[in-house]
DORO-34093 format. One record per residue (C-alpha): chain; x, y, z. Coordinates in Angstrom, 1 decimal. Layout:
! residues N
+-------+--------+--------+--------+
! chain !      X !      Y !      Z !
+-------+--------+--------+--------+
!     A !      X !      Y !      Z !
...
+-------+--------+--------+--------+
***
This chain:
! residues 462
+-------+--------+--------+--------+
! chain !      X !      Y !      Z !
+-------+--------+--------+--------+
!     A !    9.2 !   38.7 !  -71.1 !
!     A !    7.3 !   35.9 !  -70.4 !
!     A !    5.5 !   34.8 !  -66.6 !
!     A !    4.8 !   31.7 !  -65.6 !
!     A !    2.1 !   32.2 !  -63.1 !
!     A !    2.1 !   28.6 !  -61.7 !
!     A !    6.0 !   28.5 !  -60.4 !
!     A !    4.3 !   31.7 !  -57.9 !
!     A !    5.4 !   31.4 !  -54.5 !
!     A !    7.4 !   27.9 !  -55.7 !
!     A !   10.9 !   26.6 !  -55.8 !
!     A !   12.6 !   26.0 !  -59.0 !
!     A !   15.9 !   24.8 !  -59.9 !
!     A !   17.9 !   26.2 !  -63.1 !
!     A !   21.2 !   24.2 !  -64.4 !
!     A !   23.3 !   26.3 !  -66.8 !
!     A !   22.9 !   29.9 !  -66.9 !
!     A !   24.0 !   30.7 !  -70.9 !
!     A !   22.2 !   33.1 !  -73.0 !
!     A !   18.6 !   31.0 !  -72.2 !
!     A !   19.3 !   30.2 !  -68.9 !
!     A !   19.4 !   34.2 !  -68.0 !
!     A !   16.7 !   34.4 !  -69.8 !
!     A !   15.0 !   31.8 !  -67.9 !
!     A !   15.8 !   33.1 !  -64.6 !
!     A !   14.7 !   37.0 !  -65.4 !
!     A !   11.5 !   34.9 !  -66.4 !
!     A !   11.0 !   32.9 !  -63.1 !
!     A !   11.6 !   35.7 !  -61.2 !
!     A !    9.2 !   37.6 !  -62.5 !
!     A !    6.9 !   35.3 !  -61.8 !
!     A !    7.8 !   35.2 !  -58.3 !
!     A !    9.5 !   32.1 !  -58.1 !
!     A !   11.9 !   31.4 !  -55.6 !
!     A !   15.1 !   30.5 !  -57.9 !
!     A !   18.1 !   28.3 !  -57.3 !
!     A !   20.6 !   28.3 !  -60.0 !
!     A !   24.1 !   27.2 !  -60.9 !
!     A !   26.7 !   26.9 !  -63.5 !
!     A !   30.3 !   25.9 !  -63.5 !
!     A !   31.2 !   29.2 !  -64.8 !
!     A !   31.8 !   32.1 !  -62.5 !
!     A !   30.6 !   35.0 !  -64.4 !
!     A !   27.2 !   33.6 !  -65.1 !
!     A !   26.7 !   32.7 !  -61.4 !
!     A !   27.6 !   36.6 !  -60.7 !
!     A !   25.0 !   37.3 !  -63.2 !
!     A !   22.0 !   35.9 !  -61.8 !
!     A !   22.8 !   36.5 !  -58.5 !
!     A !   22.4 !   39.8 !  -59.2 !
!     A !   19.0 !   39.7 !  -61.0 !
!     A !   18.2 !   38.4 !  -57.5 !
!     A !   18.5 !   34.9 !  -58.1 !
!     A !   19.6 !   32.2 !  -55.3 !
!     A !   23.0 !   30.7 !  -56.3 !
!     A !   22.9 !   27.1 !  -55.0 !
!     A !   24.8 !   24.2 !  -55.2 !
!     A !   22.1 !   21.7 !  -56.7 !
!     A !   23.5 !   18.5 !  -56.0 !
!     A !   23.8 !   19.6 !  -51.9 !
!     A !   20.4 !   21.3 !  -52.1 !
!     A !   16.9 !   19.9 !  -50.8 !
!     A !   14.9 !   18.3 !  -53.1 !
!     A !   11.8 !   18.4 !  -51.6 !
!     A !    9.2 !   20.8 !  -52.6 !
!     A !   11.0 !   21.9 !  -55.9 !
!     A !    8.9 !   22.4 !  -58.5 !
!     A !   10.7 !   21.1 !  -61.7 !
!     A !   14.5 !   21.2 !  -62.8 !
!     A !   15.2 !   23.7 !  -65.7 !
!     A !   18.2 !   21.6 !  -67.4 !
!     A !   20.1 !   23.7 !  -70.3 !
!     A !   20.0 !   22.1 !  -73.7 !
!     A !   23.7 !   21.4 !  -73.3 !
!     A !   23.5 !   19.3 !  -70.4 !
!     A !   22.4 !   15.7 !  -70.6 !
!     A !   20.0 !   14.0 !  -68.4 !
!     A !   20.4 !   10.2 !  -69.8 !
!     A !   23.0 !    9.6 !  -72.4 !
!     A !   26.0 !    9.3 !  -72.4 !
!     A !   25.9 !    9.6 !  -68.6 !
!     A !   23.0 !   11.7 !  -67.0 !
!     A !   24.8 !   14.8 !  -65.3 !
!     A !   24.5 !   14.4 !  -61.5 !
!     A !   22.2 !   17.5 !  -60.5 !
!     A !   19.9 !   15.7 !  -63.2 !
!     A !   20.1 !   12.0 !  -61.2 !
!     A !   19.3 !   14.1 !  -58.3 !
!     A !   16.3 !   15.9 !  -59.5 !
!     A !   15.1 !   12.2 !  -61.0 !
!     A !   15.8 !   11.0 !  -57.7 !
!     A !   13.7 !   13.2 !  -55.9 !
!     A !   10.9 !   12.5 !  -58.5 !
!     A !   11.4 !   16.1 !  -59.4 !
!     A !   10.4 !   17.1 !  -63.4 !
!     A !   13.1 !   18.1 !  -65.4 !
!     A !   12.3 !   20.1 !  -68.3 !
!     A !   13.5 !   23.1 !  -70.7 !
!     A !   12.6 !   26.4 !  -71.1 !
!     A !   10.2 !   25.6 !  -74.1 !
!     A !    7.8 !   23.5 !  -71.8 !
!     A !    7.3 !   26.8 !  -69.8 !
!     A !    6.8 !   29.0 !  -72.9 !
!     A !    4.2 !   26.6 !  -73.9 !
!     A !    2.6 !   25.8 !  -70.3 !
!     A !    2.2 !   30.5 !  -69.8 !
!     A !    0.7 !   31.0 !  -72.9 !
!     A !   -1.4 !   28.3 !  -73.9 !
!     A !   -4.1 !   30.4 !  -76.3 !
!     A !   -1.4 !   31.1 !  -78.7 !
!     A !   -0.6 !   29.4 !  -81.9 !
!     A !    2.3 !   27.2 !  -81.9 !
!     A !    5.0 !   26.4 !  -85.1 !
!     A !    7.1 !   24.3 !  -84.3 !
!     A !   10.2 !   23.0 !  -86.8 !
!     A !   12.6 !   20.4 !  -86.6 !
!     A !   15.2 !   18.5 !  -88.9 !
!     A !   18.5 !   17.4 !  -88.4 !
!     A !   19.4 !   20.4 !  -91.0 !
!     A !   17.9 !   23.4 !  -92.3 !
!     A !   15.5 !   24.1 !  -89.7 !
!     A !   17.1 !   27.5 !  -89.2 !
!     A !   16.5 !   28.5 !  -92.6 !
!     A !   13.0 !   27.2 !  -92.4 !
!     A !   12.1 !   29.1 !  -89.0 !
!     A !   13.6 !   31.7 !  -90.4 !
!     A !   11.4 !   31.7 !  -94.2 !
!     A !    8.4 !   31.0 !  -92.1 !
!     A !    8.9 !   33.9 !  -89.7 !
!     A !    9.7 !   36.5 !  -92.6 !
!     A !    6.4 !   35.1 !  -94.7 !
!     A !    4.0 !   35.8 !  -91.5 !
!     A !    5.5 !   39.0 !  -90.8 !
!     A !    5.1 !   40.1 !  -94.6 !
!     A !    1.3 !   39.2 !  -94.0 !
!     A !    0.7 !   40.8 !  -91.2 !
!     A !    0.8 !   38.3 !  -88.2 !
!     A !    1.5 !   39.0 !  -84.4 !
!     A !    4.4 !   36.4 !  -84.5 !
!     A !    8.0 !   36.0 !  -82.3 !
!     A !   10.6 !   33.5 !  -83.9 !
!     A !   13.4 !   31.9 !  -82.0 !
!     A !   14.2 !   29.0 !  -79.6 !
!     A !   17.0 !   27.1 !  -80.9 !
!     A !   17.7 !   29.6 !  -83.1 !
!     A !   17.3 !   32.2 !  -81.0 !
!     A !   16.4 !   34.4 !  -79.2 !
!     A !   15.3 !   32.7 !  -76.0 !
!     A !   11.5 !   32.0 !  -75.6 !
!     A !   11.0 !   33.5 !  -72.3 !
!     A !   12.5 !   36.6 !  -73.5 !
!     A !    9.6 !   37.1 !  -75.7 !
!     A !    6.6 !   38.8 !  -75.7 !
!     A !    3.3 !   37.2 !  -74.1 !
!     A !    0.7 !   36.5 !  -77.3 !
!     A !   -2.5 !   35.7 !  -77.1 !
!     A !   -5.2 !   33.5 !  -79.3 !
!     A !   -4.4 !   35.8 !  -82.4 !
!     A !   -0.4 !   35.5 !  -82.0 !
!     A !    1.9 !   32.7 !  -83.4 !
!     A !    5.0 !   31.7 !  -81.6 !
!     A !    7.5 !   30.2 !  -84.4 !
!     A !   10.0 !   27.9 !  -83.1 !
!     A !   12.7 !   26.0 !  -83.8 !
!     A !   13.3 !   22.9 !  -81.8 !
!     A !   16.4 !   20.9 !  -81.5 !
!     A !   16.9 !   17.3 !  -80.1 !
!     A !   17.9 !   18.2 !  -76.6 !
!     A !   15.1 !   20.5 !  -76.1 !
!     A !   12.4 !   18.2 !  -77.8 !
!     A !   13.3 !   15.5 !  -75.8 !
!     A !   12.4 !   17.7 !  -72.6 !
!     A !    9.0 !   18.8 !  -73.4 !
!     A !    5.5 !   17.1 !  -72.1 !
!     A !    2.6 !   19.1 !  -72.5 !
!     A !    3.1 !   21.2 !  -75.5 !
!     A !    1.5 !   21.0 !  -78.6 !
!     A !    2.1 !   22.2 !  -81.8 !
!     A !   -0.8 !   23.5 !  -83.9 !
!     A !    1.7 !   23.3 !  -87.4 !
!     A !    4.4 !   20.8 !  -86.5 !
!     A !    7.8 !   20.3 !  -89.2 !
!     A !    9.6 !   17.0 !  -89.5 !
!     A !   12.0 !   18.4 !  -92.2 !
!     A !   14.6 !   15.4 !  -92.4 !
!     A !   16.9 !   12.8 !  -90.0 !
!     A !   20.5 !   12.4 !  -90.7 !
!     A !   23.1 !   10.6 !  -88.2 !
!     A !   23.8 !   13.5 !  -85.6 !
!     A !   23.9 !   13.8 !  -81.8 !
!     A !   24.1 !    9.7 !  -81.6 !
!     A !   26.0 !    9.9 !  -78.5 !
!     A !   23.6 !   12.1 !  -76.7 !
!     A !   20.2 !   10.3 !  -77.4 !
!     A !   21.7 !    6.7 !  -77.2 !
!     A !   22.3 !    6.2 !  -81.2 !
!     A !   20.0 !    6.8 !  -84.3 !
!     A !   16.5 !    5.3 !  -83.0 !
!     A !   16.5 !    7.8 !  -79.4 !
!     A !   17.4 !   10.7 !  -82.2 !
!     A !   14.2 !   10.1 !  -83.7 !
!     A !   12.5 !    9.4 !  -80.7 !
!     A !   13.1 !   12.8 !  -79.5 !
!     A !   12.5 !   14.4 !  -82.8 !
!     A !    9.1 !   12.8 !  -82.8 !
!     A !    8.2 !   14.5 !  -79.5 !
!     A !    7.2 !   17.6 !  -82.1 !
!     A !    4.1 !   15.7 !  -82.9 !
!     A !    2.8 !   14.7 !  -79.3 !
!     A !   -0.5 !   15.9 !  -78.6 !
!     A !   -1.4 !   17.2 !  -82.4 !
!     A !   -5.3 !   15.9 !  -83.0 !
!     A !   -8.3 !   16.8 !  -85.6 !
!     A !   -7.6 !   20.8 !  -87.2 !
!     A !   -3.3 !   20.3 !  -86.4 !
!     A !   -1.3 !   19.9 !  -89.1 !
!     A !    2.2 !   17.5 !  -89.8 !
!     A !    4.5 !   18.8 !  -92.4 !
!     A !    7.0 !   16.1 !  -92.8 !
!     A !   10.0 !   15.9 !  -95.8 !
!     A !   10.2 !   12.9 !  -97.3 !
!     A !   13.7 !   13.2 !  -99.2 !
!     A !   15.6 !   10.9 !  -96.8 !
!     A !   14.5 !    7.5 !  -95.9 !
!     A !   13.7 !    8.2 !  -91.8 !
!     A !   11.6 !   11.2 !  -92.9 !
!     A !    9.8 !    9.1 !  -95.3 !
!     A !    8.9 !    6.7 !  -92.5 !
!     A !    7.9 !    9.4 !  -90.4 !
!     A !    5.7 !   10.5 !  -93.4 !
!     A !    4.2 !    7.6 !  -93.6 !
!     A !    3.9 !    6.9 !  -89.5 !
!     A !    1.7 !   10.3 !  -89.6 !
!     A !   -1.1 !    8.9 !  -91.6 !
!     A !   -2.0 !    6.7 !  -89.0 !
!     A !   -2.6 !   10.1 !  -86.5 !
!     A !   -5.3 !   12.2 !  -86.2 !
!     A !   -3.3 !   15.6 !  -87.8 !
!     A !   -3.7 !   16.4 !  -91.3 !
!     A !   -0.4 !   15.5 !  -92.9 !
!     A !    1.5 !   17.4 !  -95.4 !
!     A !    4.3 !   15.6 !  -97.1 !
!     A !    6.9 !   17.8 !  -98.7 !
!     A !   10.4 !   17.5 ! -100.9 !
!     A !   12.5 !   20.0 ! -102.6 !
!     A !   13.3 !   17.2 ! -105.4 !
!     A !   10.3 !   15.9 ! -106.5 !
!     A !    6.0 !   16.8 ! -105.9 !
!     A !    4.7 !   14.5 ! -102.9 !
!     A !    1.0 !   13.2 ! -104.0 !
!     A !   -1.2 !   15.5 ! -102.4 !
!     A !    1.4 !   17.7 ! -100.5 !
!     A !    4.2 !   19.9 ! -101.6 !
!     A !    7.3 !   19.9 ! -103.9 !
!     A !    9.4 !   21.7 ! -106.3 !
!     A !    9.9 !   20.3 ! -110.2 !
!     A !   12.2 !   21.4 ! -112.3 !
!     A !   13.0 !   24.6 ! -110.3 !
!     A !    9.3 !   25.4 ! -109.3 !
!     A !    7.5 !   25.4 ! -106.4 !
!     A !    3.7 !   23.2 ! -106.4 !
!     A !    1.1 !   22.7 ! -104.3 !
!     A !   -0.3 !   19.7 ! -105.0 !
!     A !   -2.6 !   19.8 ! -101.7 !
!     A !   -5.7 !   20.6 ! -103.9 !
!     A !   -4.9 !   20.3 ! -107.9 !
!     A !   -1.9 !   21.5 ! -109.0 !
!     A !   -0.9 !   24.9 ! -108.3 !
!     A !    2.6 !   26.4 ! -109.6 !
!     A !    3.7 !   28.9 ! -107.2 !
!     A !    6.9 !   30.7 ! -107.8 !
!     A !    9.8 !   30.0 ! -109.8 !
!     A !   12.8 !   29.1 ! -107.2 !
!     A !   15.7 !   28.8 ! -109.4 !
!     A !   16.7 !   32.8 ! -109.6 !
!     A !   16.2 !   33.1 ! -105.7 !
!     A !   19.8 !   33.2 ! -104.4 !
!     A !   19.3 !   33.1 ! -100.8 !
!     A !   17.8 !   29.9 ! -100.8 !
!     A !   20.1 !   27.6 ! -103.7 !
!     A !   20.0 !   23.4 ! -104.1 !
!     A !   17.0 !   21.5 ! -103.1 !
!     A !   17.8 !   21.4 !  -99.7 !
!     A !   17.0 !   24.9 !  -99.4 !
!     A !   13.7 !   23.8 ! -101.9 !
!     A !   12.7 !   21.5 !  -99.7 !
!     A !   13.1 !   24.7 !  -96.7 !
!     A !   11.3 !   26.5 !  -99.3 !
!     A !    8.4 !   24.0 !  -99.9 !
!     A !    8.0 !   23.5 !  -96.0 !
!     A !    7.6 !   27.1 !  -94.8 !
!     A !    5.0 !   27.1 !  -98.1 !
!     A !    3.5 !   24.5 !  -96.4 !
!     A !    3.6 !   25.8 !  -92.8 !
!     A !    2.5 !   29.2 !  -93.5 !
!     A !   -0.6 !   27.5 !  -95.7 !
!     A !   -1.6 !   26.1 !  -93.0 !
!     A !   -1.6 !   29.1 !  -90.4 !
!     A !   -4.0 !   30.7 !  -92.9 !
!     A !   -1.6 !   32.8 !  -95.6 !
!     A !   -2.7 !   32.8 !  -98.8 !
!     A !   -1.0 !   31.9 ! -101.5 !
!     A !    0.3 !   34.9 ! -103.7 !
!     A !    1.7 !   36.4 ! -100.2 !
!     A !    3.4 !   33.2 !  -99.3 !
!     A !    5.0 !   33.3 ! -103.0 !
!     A !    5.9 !   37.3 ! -102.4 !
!     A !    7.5 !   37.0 !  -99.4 !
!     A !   10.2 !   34.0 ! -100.7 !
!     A !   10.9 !   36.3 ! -103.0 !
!     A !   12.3 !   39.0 ! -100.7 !
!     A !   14.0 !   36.3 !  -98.5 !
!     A !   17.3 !   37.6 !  -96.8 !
!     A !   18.7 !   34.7 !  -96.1 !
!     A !   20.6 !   33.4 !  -92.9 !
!     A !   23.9 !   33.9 !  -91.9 !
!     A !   26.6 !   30.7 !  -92.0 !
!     A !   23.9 !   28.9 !  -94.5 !
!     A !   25.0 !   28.6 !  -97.7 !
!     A !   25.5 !   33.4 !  -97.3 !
!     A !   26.8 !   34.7 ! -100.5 !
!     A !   29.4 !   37.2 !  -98.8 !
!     A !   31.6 !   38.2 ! -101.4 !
!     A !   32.0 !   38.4 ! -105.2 !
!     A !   35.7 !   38.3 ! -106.4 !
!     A !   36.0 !   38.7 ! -110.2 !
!     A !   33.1 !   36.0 ! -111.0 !
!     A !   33.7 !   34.0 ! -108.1 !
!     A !   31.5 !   33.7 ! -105.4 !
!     A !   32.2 !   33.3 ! -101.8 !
!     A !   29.6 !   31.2 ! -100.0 !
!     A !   30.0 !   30.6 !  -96.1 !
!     A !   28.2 !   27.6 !  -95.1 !
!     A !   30.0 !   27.6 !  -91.6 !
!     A !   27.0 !   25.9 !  -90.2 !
!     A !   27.3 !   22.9 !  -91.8 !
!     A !   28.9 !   21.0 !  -89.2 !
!     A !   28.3 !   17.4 !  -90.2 !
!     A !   28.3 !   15.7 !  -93.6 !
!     A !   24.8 !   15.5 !  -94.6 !
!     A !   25.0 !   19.2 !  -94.3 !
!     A !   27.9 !   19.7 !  -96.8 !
!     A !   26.8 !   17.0 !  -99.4 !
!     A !   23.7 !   19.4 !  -99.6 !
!     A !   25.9 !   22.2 ! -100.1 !
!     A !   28.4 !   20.4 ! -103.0 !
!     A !   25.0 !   19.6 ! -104.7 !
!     A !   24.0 !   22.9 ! -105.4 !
!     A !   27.0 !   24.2 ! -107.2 !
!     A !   29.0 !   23.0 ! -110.4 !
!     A !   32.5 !   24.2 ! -109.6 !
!     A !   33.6 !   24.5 ! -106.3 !
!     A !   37.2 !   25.3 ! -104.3 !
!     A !   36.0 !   23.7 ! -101.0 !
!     A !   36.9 !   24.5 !  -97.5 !
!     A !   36.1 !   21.6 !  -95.1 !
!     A !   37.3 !   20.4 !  -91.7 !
!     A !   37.5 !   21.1 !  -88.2 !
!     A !   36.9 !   18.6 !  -85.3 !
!     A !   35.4 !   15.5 !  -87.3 !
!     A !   31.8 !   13.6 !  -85.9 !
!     A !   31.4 !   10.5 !  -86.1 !
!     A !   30.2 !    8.1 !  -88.9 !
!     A !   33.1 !    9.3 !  -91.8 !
!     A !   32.5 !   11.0 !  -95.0 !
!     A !   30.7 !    8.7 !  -97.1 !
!     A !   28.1 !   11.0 !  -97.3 !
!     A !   29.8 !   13.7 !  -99.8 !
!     A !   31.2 !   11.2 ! -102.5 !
!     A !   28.5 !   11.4 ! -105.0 !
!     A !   29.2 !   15.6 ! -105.0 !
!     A !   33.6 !   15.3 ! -104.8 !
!     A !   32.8 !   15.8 ! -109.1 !
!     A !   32.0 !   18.8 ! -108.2 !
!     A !   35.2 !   19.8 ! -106.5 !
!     A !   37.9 !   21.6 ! -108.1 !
!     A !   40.3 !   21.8 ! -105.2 !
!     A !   39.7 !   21.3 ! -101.3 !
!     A !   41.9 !   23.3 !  -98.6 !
!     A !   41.9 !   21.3 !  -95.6 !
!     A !   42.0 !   22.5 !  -92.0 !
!     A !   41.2 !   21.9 !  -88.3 !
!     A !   42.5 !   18.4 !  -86.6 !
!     A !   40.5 !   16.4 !  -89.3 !
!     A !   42.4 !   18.3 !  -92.2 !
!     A !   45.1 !   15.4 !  -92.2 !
!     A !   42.3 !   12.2 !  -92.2 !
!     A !   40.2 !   14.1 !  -95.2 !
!     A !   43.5 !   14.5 !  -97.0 !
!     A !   43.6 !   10.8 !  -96.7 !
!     A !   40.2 !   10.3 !  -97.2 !
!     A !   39.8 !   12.2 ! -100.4 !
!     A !   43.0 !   10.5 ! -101.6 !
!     A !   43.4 !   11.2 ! -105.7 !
!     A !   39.8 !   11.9 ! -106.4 !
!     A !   39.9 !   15.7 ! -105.6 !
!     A !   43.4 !   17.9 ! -105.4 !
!     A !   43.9 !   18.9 ! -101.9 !
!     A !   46.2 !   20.7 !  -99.4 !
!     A !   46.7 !   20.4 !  -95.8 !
!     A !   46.5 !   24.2 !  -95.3 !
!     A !   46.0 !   24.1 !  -91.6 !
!     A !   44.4 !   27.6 !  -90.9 !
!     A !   41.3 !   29.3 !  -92.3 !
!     A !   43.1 !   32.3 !  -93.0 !
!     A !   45.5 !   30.0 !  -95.3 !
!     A !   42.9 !   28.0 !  -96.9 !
!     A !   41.0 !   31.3 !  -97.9 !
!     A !   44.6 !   32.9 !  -99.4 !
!     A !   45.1 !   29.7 ! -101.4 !
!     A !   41.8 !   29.3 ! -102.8 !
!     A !   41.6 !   32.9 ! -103.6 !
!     A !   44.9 !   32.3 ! -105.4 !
!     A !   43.9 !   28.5 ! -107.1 !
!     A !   40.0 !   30.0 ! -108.1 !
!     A !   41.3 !   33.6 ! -109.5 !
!     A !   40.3 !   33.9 ! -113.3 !
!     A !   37.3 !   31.3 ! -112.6 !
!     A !   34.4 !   33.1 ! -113.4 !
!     A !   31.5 !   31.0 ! -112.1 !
!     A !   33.2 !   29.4 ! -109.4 !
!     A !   32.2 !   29.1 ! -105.7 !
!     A !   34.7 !   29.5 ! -102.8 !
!     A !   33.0 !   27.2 ! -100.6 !
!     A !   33.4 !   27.0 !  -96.6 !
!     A !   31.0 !   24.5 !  -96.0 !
!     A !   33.3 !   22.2 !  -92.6 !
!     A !   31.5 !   19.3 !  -92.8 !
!     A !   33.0 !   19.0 !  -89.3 !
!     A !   32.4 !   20.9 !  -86.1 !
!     A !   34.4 !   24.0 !  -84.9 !
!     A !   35.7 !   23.9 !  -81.9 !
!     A !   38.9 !   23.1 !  -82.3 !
!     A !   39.5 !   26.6 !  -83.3 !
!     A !   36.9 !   28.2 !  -82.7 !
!     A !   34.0 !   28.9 !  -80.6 !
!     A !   31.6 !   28.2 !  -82.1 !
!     A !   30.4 !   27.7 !  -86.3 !
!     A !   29.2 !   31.7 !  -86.0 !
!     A !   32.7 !   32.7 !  -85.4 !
!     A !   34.2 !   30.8 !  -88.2 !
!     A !   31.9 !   31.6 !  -90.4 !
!     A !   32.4 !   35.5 !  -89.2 !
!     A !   35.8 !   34.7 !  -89.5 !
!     A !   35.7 !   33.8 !  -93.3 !
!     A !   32.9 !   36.6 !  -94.2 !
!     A !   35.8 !   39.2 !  -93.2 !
!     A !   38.8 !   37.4 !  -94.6 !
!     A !   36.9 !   37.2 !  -97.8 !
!     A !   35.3 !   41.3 !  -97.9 !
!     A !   39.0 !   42.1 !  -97.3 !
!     A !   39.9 !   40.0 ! -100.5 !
!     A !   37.1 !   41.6 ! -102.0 !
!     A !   37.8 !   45.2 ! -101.2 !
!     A !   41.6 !   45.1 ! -102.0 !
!     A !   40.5 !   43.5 ! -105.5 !
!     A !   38.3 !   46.2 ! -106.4 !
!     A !   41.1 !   48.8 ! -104.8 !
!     A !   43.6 !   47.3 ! -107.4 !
!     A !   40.8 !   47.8 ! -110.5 !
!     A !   40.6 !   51.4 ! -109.7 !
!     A !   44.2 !   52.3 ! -109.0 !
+-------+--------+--------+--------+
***
């Protein structure tokens, strides 16, 4: 667990008390903080009142003499409409910050990673956390990602904190910086939170603040905003590293015809990416040619970097190969929750029956046309099932199939005798409509289809 020795003795305020925000208050009261917390649900109050923390209502509490306001990711404190305990806390000229800014602000002589994209910056924590621990380094992974930062252990100069960094939490840091700092890509998402497209990248940019001489800036350059990021970092002081998973950056790295280069000194072929399943299209390239990049940078040789891809698990709900029914594959991509996520998913395979839909985001579906060739059939379901019916009109078959457990019985029936076929759950929309959350319909589809699976292979043997 981590202490923050400054918040001794002082008062500190904690809105939303999920996963991170427990975390946050086992944290602060270690360090001896005097903690007032809240959140709308019950059984998280009852929680951290019984760590020992105060349970306050914020907006009647006094200001004065607070420290700083820990704000969960989830809550905003500008757009749409700040939340009131924030206006109060801004009011009182009190700092509002996340859990990240604390991390960074306990343990300053570490080395910090920090990644961020609108997609694939699981995958890529994820790659670059495996690689480091294959060679050897005194790392802890999480943040967005998970798990929380001040649940981890306290490193010193020789350990490496590898994080990944959304939107909501970027925009709420000051004074960390970021030794190796990961710009993979910017696609329309969160526009209601950050006030539309340009506050998006404003608080994506946030990753950079404070890099100087010996940093580093790895940024993608396979989507126009990244490229003008790219080319933004030349003017700082960090050494930049421009990456792509479709093409080999002058002087950075990239991946031709299936293989990874590094093109930062010469021209270097690395490993061959096309037979590594976990990590499929050149989205997941472009994850691969980052945490290359990254991991470069923090002082990993080559040929271990290279090893380690190799041995790469994967992530669940990103593009996870969970089943294989009579040649077909079954590929849950539940994480893809907006379009730019599932066009990167219909790129990367030639035959597809494609599960998509859920509660739609904003800005349509203009995104996945160039791929819909690659569609055989597409099971709709969720409240946008009916609009991408209408959508996809007579370009690609489709049925309104309502249910995930429907849509994986009718694809299993439409793709049988495919050989080479994906079964492809990959939403394009977000889940909540029936579900919880993208982990449990993704967990949902993993077991629907390893019961498909094992009553296929029960039927071979009878």
């Amino acid at each position: 667990m981590i202490v923050v020795p400054s918040l001794k003795d002082r008062k500190v305020a904690v809105m939303g008390l999920g996963i991170a925000g427990l975390a946050t208050v086992r944290s602060l009261l270690e360090s001896g903080a005097r903690v007032m917390a809240w959140d709308d649900n019950a059984d998280s109050r009852d929680a951290v009142e019984k760590e020992g923390a105060e349970i306050a209502d914020l907006l009647a509490i006094d200001w004065q003499d607070v420290a700083c306001l820990v704000l969960s990711p989830g809550i905003p404190h500008t757009f749409p409409k700040p939340h009131p305990v924030a206006d109060a806390a801004r009011a009182a000229d009190v700092e509002i910050i996340c859990d990240v800014e604390l991390l960074g602000r306990a343990q300053p002589d570490a080395t910090y990673i920090g990644i961020t994209g609108t997609n694939g910056k699981s995958t890529t924590t994820a790659l670059v956390g495996h690689i480091l621990e294959a060679a050897g380094k005194d790392i802890e992974v999480g943040g967005n990602l998970g798990p929380p930062v001040l649940g981890m252990r306290p490193l010193d100069k020789d350990g490496i904190y590898v994080l990944e960094l959304s939107s909501y939490q970027l925009e709420r840091m000051s004074s960390i910086r970021f030794d190796v700092a990961a710009f993979l890509n910017i696609s329309a998402d969160h526009l209601d939170r950050h006030g539309g497209l340009k506050g998006y990248i404003e608080a994506k940019q946030n990753i950079f603040k404070g890099q100087g001489a010996g940093d580093t800036a790895v940024v993608g350059i396979d989507d126009a905003d990244a490229r003008k990021e790219a080319d933004a970092r030349e003017k700082g002081d960090a050494r930049l590293v421009r990456v792509s998973g479709e093409s080999v950056p002058e002087g950075g790295v990239g991946v031709e015809d299936g293989c990874l280069i590094d093109a930062t000194g010469g021209r270097a072929e690395i490993l061959d990416l096309s037979d590594i399943r976990t990590l499929p299209g050149s989205h997941n390239h472009q994850n691969a040619a980052s945490a290359y990049a990254i991991c470069r940078a923090a002082g990993v040789d080559a040929d271990t970097v290279a090893a380690a891809i190799r041995t790469f698990p994967g992530l669940p709900h990103r593009q996870e190969l969970v089943a294989t029914i009579d040649g077909v594959s079954w590929v849950n991509d539940s994480k893809a929750t907006n379009t730019d996520a599932t066009a990167r998913a219909l790129s990367s395979y030639e035959r597809i029956f494609w599960i998509a839909g859920g509660l739609a985001k904003e800005g349509g579906y203009a995104a996945l046309e160039p791929w819909l060739g690659n569609v055989a059939h597409a099971f709709l379901i969720g409240e946008a099932a009916e609009p991408m019916a209408n959508w996809l009109g007579t370009r690609v078959p489709s049925e309104l199939s309502g249910q995930l457990g429907t849509a994986v019985t009718h694809a299993h029936s439409k793709s049988q005798g495919d050989a080479g076929a994906v079964v492809l759950l990959s939403p394009a929309c977000a889940s909540f409509d029936q579900f919880k959350n993208f982990g449990e319909r993704g967990d949902t589809f993993r077991k629907l289809a390893r019961d498909l699976a094992a009553a296929h292979e029960e039927r071979a043997a009878s």
